[in-house]
N, C-alpha and C positions, 0 to 999 in steps of 0.2 A: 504494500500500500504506500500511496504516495506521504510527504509530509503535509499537512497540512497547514502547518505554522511557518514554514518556510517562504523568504523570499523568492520572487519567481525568476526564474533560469530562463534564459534565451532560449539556451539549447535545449529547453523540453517544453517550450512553449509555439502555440499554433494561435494566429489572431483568427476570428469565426463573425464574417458579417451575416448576421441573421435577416433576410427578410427587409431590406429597405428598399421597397420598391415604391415605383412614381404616386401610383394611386393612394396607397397607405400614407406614405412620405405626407402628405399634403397634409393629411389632417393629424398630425400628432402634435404632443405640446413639447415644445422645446426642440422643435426641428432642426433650429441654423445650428444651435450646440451640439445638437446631436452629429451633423453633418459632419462640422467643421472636427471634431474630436474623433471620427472614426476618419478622418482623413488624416488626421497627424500621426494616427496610430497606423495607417497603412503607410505613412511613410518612411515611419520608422522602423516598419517589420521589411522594408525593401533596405533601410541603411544597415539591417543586421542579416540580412538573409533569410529571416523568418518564415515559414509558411503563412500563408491566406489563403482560409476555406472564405467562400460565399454561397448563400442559399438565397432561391427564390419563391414566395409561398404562391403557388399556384398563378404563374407572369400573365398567362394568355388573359387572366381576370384581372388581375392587377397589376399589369405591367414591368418591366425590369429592374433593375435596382435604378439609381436617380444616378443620370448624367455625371456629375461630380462626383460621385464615389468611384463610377465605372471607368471616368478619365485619369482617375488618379490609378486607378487599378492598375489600368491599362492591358499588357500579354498576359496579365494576373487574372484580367475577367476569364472565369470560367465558372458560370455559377452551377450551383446541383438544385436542380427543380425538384420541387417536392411540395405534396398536399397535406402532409402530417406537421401536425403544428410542432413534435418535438422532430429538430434534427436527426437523432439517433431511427426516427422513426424511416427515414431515405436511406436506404440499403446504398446507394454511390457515394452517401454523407459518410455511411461508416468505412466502406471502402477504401475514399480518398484522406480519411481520418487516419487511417491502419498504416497506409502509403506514407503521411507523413513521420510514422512513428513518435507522438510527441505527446506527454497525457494529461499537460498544465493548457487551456481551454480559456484564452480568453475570450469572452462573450460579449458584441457589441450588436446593437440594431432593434427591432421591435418585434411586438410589442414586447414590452416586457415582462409583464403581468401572464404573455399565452404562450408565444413561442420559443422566447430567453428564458421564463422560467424552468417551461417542462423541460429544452435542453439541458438545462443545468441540474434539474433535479435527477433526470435522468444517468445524466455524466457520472453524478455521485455514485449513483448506484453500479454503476459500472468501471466501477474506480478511478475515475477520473478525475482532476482535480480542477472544476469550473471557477473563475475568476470573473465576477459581473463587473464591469465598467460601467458604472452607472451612468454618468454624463455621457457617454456613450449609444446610452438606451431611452425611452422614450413607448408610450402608450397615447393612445386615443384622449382617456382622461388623468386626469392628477390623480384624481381616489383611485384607478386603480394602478397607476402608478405606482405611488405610494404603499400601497395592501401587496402588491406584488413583492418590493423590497425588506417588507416585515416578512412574508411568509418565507423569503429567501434568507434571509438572517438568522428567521426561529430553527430553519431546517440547517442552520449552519454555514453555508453556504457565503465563501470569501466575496467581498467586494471592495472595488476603489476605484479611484478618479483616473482618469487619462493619465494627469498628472504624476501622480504615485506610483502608475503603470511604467513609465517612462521612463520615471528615475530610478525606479528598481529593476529593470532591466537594462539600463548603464551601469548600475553600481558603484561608477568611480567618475568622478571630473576629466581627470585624468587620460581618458577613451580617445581616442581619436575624432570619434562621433560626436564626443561631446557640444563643441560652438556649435556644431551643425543641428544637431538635436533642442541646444539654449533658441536660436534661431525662430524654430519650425515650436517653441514653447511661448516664447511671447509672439508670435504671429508675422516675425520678418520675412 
């Protein structure tokens, strides 16, 4: 079993955009934050070499994930379509999960309250070690925003900010990455 209490390691970590697609995109609260912070994180899993899963809940209904994620993606877009609101529930999620070998799950995108949570509570179950970036995520409403984050914390389940995200996988000033990372934190 993984540590739970441990800082998160590059090297066994996979970022996971859930489900931010055009139509959904539009109505959630805290959109530009939500955007803007899975974009910093996708470019910092490209300055570390990271993997990037992305998922789509059902595109042809609610179309592909939002422009600005998918251009920052870039030869990274390759999203895994799926109608199961938990990820592990797409047989090519777990697949392209296995392929990366990696068991630290960071979780960014919506909603978070359906398809971030049961991902993550799922994860647990299956040994994984799920890591919720909240600013990251984002629902339809506050209230169940909100309720989503308590039931994720009662069940244990790590969370934190971009931010925290960020500097715990630098670990050091020191990095090479680092001005480039200071940068891409205050929005240069």
């Amino acid at each position: 079993m993984h540590e739970e209490r441990s800082l998160i390691d590059e090297r066994d970590a996979v970022l996971v955009v859930i489900d931010v697609e055009e139509r959904l995109y539009r109505v959630m609260v805290h959109r530009e934050k939500l955007a803007n912070n899975i974009i910093k994180l996708i470019k910092l899993c490209k300055m570390l070499k990271m993997p990037i899963l992305v998922t789509e809940q059902y595109p042809k209904g609610l179309g592909r994930t939002i422009g600005e994620i998918r251009k920052e993606l870039g030869d990274e877009y390759e999203p895994i379509e799926k109608t199961s609101f938990s990820c592990f529930g797409e047989p090519r999620f777990r697949e392209k999960l296995n392929g990366v070998g990696r068991r630290t799950l960071l979780l960014t995108g919506i909603e978070l309250h359906v398809c971030v949570l049961q991902t993550a509570l799922e994860a647990v179950k299956l040994e994984y070690r799920p890591v919720i970036i909240l600013d990251a995520t984002s629902s339809r409403r506050e209230e169940e925003y909100k309720m989503g984050i308590k039931r994720l914390m009662v069940r244990g389940v790590d969370v934190a900010s971009t931010e925290t995200v960020i500097f715990e996988l630098l670990k050091d000033a020191s990095r090479p990455e680092f001005k480039q990372v200071l940068g891409l934190i205050k929005g240069v």
